[in-house]
LUMLO-290276 format. One record per residue (C-alpha): residue in three letters; chain; x, y, z. Coordinates in steps of 0.02 Angstrom, whole numbers, plus 50000, padded with zeros to 5 digits. Layout:
N
PT   res   chain      xx      yy      zz
PT   Ala       A       X       Y       Z
...
***
This chain:
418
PT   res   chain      xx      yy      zz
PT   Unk       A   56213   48632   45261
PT   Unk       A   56234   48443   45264
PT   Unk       A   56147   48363   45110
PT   Unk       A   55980   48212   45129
PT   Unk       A   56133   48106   45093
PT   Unk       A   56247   48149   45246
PT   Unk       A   56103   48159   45384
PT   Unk       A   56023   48019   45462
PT   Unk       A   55844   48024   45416
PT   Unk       A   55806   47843   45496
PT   Unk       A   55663   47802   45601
PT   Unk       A   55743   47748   45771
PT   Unk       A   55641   47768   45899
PT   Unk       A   55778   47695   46004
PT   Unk       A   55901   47827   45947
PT   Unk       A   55974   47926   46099
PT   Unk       A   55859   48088   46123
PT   Unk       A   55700   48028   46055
PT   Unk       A   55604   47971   46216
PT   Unk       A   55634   48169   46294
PT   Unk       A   55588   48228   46105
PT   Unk       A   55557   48146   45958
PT   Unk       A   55479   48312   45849
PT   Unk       A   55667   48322   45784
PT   Unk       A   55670   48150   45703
PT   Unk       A   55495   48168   45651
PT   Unk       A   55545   48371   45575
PT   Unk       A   55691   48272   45482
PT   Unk       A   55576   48140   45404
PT   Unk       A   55441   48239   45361
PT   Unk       A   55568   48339   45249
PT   Unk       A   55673   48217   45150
PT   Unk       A   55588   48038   45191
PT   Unk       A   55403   48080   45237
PT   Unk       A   55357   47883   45172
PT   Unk       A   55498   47793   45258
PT   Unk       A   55489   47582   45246
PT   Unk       A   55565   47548   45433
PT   Unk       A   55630   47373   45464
PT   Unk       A   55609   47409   45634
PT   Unk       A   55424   47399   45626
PT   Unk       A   55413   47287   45465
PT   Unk       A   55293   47461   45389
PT   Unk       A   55295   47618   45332
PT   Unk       A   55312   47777   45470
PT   Unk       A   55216   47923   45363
PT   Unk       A   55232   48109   45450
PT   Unk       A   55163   48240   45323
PT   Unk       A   54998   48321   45406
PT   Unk       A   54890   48295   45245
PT   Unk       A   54968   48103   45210
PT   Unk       A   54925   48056   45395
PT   Unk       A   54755   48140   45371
PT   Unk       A   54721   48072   45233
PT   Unk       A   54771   47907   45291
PT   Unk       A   54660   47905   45437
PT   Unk       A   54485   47962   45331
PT   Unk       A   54501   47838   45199
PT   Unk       A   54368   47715   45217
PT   Unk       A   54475   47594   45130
PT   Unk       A   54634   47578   45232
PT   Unk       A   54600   47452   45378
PT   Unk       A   54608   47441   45559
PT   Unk       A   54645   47237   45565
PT   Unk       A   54792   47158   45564
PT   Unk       A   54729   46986   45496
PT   Unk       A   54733   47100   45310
PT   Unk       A   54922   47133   45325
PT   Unk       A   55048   47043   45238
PT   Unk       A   55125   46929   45358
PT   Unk       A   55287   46997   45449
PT   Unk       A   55370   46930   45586
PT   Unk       A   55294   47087   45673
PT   Unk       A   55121   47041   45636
PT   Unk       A   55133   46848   45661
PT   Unk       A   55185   46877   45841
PT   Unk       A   55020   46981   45846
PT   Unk       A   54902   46851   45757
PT   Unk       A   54978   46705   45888
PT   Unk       A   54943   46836   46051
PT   Unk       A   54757   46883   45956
PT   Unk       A   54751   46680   45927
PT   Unk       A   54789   46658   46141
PT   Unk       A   54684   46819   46196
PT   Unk       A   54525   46805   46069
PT   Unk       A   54421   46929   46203
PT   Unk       A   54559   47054   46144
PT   Unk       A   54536   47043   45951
PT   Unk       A   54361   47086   45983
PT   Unk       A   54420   47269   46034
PT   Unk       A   54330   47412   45924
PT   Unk       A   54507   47481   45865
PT   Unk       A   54555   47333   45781
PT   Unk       A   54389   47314   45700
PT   Unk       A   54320   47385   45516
PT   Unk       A   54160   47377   45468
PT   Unk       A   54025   47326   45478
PT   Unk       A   54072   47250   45653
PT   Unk       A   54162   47421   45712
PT   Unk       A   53995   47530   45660
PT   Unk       A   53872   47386   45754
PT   Unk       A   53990   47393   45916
PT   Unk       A   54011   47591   45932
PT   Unk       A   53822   47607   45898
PT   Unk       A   53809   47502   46043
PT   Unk       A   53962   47616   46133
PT   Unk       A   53907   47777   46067
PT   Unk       A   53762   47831   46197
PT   Unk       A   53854   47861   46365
PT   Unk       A   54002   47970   46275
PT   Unk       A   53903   48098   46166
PT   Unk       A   53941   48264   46234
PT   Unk       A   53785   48291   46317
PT   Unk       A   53787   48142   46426
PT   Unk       A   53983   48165   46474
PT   Unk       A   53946   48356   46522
PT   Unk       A   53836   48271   46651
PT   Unk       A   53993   48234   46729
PT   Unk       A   54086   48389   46770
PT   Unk       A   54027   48403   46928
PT   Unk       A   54064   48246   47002
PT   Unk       A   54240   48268   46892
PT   Unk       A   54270   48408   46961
PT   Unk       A   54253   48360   47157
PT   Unk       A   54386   48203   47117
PT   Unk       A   54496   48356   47064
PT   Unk       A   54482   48472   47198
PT   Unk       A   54476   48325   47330
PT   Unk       A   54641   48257   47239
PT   Unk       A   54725   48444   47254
PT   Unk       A   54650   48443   47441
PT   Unk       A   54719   48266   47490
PT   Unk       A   54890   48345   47427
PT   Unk       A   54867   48515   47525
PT   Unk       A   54812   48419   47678
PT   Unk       A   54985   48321   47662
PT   Unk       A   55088   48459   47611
PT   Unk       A   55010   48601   47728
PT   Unk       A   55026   48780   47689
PT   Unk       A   55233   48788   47638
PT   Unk       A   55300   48760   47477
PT   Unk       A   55334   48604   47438
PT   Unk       A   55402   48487   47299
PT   Unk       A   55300   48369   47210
PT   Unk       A   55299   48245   47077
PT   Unk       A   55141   48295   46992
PT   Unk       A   55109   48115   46873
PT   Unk       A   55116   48010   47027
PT   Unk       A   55030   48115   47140
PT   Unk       A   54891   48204   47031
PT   Unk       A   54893   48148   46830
PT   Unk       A   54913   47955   46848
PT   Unk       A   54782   47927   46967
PT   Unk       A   54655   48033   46918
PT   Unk       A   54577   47974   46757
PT   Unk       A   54574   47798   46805
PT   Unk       A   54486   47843   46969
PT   Unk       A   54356   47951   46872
PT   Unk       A   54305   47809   46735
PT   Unk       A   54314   47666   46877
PT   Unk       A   54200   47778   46964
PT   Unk       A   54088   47787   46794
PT   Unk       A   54078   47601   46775
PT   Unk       A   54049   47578   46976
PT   Unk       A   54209   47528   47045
PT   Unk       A   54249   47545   47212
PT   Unk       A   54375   47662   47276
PT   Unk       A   54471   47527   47368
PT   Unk       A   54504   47451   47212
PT   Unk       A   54527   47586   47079
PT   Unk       A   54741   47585   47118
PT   Unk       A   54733   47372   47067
PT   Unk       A   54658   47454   46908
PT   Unk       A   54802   47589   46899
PT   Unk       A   54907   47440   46900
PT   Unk       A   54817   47335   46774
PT   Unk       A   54793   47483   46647
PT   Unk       A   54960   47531   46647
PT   Unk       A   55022   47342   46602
PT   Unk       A   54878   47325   46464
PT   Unk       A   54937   47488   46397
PT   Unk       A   55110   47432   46370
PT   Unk       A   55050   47284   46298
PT   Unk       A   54989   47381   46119
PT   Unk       A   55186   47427   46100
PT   Unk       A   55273   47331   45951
PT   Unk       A   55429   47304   46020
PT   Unk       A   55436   47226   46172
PT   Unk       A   55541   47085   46273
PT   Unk       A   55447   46925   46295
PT   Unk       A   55449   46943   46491
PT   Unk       A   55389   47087   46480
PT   Unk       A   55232   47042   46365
PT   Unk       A   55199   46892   46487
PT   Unk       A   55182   47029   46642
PT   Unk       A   55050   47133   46528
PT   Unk       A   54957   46974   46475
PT   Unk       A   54926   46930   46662
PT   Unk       A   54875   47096   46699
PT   Unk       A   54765   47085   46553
PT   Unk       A   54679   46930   46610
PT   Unk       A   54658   46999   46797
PT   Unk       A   54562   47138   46739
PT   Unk       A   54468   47038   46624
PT   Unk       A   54423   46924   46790
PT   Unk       A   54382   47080   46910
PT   Unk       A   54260   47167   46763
PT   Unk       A   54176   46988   46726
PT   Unk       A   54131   46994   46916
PT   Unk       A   54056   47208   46911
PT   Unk       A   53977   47148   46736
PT   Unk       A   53875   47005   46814
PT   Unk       A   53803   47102   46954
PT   Unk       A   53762   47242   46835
PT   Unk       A   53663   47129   46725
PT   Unk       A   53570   47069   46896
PT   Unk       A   53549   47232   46970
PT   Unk       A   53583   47372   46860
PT   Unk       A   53629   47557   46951
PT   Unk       A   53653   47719   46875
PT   Unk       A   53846   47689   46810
PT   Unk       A   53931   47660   46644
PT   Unk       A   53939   47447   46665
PT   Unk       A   53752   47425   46679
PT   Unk       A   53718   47552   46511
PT   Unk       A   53853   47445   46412
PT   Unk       A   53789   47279   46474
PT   Unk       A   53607   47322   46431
PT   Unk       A   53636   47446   46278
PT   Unk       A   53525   47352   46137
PT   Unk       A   53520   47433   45966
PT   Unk       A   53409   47350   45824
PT   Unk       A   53396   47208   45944
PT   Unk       A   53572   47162   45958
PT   Unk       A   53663   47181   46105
PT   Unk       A   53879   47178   46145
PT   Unk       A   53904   46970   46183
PT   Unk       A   54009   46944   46328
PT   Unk       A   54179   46932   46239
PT   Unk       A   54158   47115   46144
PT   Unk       A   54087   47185   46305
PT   Unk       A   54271   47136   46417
PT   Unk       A   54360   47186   46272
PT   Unk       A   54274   47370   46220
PT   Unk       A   54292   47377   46427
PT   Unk       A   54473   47371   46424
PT   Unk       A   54510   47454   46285
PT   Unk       A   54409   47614   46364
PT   Unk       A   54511   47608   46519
PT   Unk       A   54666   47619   46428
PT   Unk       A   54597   47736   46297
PT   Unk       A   54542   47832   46435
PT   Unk       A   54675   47819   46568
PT   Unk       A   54825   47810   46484
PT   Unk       A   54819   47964   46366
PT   Unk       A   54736   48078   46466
PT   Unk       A   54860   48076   46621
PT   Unk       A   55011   48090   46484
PT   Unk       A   54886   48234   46416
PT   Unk       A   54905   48331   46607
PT   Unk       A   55078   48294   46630
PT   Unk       A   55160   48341   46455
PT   Unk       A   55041   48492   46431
PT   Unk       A   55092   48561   46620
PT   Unk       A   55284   48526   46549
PT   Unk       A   55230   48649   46404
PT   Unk       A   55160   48791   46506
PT   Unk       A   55293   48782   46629
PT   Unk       A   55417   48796   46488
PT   Unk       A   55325   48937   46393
PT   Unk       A   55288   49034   46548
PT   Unk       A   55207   49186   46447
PT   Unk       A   55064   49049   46379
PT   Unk       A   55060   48991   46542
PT   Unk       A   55021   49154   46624
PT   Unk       A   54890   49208   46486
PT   Unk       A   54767   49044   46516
PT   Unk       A   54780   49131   46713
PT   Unk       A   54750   49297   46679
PT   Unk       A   54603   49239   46532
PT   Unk       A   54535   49067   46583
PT   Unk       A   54399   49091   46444
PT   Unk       A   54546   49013   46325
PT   Unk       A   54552   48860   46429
PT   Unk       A   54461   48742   46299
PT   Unk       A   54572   48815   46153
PT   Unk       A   54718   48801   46257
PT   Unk       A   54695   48624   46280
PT   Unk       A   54677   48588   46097
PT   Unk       A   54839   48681   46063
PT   Unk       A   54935   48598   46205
PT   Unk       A   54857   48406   46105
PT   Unk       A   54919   48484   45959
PT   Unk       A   55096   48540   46010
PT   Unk       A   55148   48376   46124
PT   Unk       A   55014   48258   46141
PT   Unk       A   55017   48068   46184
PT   Unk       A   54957   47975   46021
PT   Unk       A   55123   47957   45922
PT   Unk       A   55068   47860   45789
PT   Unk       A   54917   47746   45734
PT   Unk       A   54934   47600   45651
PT   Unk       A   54838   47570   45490
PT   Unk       A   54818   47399   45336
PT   Unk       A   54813   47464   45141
PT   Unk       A   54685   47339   45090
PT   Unk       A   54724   47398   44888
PT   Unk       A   54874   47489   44810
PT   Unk       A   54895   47656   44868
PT   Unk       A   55002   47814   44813
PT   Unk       A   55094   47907   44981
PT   Unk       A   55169   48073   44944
PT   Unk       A   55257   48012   44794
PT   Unk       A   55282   47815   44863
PT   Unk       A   55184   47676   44781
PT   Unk       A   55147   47551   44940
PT   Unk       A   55064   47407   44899
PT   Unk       A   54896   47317   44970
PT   Unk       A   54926   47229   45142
PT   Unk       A   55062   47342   45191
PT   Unk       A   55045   47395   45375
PT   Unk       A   55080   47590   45394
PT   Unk       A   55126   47702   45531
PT   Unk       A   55031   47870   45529
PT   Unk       A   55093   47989   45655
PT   Unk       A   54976   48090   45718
PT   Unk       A   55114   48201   45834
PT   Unk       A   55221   48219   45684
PT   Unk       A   55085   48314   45587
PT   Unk       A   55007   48406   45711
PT   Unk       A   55210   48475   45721
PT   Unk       A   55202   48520   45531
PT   Unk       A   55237   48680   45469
PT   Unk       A   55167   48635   45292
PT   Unk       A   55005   48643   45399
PT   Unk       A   55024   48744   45546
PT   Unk       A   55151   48891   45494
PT   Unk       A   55313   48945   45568
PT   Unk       A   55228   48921   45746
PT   Unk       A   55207   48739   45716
PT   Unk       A   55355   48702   45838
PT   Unk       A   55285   48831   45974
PT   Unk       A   55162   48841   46108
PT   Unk       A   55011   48953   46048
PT   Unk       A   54863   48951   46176
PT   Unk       A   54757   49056   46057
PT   Unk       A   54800   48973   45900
PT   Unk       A   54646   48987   45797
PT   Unk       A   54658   48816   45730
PT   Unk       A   54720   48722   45853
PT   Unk       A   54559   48608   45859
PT   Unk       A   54617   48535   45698
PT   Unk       A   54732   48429   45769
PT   Unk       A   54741   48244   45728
PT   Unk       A   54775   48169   45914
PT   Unk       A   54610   48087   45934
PT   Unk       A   54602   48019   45761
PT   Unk       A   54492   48063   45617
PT   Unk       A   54361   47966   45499
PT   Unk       A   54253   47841   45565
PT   Unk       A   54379   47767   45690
PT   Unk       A   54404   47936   45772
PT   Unk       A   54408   47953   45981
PT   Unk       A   54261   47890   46050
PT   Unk       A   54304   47946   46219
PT   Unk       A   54360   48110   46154
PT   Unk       A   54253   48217   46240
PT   Unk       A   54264   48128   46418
PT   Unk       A   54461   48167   46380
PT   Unk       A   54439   48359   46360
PT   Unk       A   54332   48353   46486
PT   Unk       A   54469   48311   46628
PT   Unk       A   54579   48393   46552
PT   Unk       A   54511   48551   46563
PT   Unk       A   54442   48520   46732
PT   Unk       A   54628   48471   46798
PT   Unk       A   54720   48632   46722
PT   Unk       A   54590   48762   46782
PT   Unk       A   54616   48674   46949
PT   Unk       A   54809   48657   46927
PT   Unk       A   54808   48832   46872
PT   Unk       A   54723   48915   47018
PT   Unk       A   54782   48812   47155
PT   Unk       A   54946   48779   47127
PT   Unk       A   55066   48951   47155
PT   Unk       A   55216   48981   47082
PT   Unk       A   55219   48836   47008
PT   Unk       A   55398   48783   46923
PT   Unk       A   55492   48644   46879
PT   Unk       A   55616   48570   47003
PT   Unk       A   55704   48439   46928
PT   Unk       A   55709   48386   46769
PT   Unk       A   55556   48285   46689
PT   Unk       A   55567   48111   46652
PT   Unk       A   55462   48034   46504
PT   Unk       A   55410   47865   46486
PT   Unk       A   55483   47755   46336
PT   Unk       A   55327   47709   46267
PT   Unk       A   55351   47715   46092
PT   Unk       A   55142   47726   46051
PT   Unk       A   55094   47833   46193
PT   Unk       A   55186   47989   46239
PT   Unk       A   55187   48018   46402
PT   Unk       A   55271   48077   46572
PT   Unk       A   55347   47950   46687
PT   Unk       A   55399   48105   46830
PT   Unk       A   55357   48288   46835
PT   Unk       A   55439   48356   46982
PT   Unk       A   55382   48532   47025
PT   Unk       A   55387   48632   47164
PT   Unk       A   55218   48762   47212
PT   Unk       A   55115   48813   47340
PT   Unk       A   54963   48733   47346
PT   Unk       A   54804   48825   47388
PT   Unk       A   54646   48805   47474
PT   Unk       A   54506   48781   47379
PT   Unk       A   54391   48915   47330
PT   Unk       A   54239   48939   47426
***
C-alpha cells in the first residue's frame, strides 16, 4: 500500500473524476489530511463527520464574510457584496442578532404544519408533470432525460406557485435561479459572474413588481405573508425582503431538483433498494433521508472562526474562512459504519445526516424540500415502469451544489391512478 507521502491527498475539485464523484477525494482526505489549508479556496476544506458537525453548531464560528481575513478570494466577494448590497442582506450570510430577527420573520410559512398544507396541491404539479410527459410520450417505452423534463422544473414551479407567480412566467424564473445559483460558486470566470449578476438583478426587478401588488392587495400566497409578517413590531425592509426572496428560490430550487435526479441515479444503480421502497412505500420518508445522506447536493458550507480554534489536531486561527463538507461526512465510516459508502433505504440513522445544516443556521426550507421529494419518488416510483438508465448520467460542475445536469432513462410511463 502506497504511504500519505506517495498519494495525492490535495483538494482539487478540478481534478479529472471529481465532478462524476468526488466521495473518493473526500474518503482520501478524511483519512490522512481531514484539516487541509487549500490555496485553491484561500481556507481550510474539513471532512471528518464530528469536525463538520461540530463546526456547523458552534455559535461562535460565523456566517459573514466581512469577519474573514482578507484573501484575494474574499475581496472579490466584499467588492460584488459592495455592488449588490440587496444580496448581503441574505439570511445565510447573516449571524446574529440580525439572522434570529429575519428568520423569526421567515419562520411562519415553513414550519411543518403549514408546508403539509401543501401536499395536495404538490402533489397535482407532480402527477400533471408525469401526465404532460405520458400525454407526449403515449403508451410505448420511451427515453427520457428525467432533470430536464421532470426534476428541474418542478420545484421552481411549486415555490413560484407559493409566492403567486404565474405559470407563464415560472420557466424566466428557471432561468434566473439557475444563474443566481451559480453565482454562490468561488471560482468562477468573470464573464461568467457578469451573466449571473444580470440574472440576479432581473429577478430582483420581476419580484419588486409581485411584492408591490402583494402589499396593495394581499392573496393567500407566500409573497403577501413575507411582505406583511410583523414580529415585535418590526417588519423585513424592502432590501432583506428581495434578498431572503432569492435566496429561497435558490435554496429551494436548486437543491431539491439535484435531490430527485442524484437520488433516482442511486436507486437505479442499487436496484435491490430500489425495488424495496416499491414493494414497502412505508420507508419512503427514511429512504429519502438515506438517499440525502449517501449523495446529496450540499457539498460543503462555508463558515468564519471569529477566535482561535483547535480542528482535529490543527490549530486555525481567528478570521480563517473554512470549508465544512457536509457530503464528505455524511460518507464517513467513523460515523456511519462499513455501509457508509452504500445505499441503505432502511438505515436507522439516516436522518442524522448533515445536508440541510445544523445549529441555528440549519435549512429553513427543509421541510418544503422533503416534502417534494417524497412526493416526486412515490410518483416516479409508481408511474414510471421498468425504469433504467440509458445513457450515461451527466453531472453538473458545480463545485457547491451537487447536482445532475442529464439523467437519461428509458421507462414506461403510466397512467395515473384513479
Amino acid at each position: 500500500m502506497p504511504t500519505a507521502d506517495e498519494m495525492d491527498v490535495t483538494f482539487d475539485p478540478l481534478a479529472e473524476g471529481f465532478v462524476d464523484s468526488p466521495y473518493e477525494q473526500y474518503a482520501l482526505l478524511r483519512d490522512h489530511d481531514p484539516v487541509q489549508h487549500s490555496p485553491l479556496l484561500h481556507g481550510w476544506v474539513v471532512t471528518r463527520f464530528d469536525d463538520v458537525g461540530r463546526l456547523l453548531r458552534d455559535p461562535t464560528v460565523s456566517s459573514d464574510i466581512h469577519n474573514a481575513t482578507p484573501t484575494p478570494l474574499t475581496e472579490m466577494e466584499l467588492e460584488r457584496l459592495a455592488e449588490q448590497r440587496r444580496a448581503a442582506r441574505t439570511l445565510v450570510l447573516m449571524d446574529d442578532p440580525d439572522h434570529a430577527r429575519i428568520r423569526k420573520l421567515l419562520a411562519d410559512p415553513f414550519r411543518p404544519r403549514e408546508i403539509d398544507k401543501l401536499r395536495v396541491r404538490i402533489t397535482e404539479r407532480v402527477a400533471d408533470t408525469l401526465d404532460r410527459l405520458r400525454d407526449t410520450c403515449g403508451d410505448e417505452r420511451v427515453e427520457l432525460d428525467l432533470i430536464e423534463e421532470f426534476a428541474y422544473p418542478l420545484p421552481v414551479e411549486i415555490f413560484s406557485e407559493m409566492l403567486g407567480v404565474p405559470d407563464e412566467d415560472h420557466p424566466r424564473f428557471r432561468h434566473w435561479t439557475q444563474l443566481v445559483a451559480r453565482s454562490v460558486d468561488p471560482v468562477m470566470r468573470a464573464d461568467e459572474r457578469e451573466e449571473c449578476l444580470a440574472g440576479l438583478e432581473a429577478m430582483y426587478a420581476y419580484l419588486e413588481e409581485v411584492a408591490d401588488r402583494k402589499r396593495a392587495e394581499p392573496g393567500d400566497d407566500l409573497m403577501s405573508a413575507l411582505v406583511h409578517a410583523e414580529v415585535d413590531g418590526g417588519r423585513l425592509t424592502h432590501e432583506e425582503l428581495m434578498a431572503q426572496l432569492v435566496t429561497l428560490y435558490m435554496a429551494g430550487h436548486e437543491p431539491t431538483a439535484s435531490l430527485i435526479g442524484l437520488g433516482m441515479v442511486a436507486l437505479l444503480r442499487t436496484p435491490d433498494q430500489l425495488a424495496r421502497l416499491r414493494d414497502e412505500p412505508g420507508l419512503l420518508r427514511n429512504g429519502v433521508s438515506e438517499l440525502l445522506r449517501y449523495d446529496g447536493p450540499n457539498q460543503f458550507v462555508r463558515r468564519v472562526l471569529t477566535r482561535d480554534t483547535p480542528v482535529a489536531g490543527v490549530e486555525l486561527p481567528a478570521g480563517a474562512v473554512v470549508y465544512a463538507s457536509p457530503a464528505s461526512a455524511n460518507r464517513d465510516p467513523r460515523r456511519w459504519g462499513d455501509t457508509a459508502d452504500q445505499v441503505v433505504v432502511d438505515r436507522s440513522d439516516a436522518g442524522q445526516h448533515l445536508q440541510f445544516g445544523a445549529g441555528v443556521h440549519a435549512c429553513l426550507g427543509s421541510h418544503l424540500a422533503r416534502l417534494q421529494a417524497e412526493i416526486a419518488f412515490a410518483a416516479l416510483l409508481e408511474r414510471l415502469e421498468d425504469v433504467e438508465l440509458a445513457g450515461t448520467p451527466e453531472h453538473s460542475t458545480r463545485m457547491f451544489i451537487r447536482g445532475m445536469a442529464r439523467l437519461p432513462v428509458a421507462c414506461t410511463i403510466r397512467p395515473r391512478s384513479t
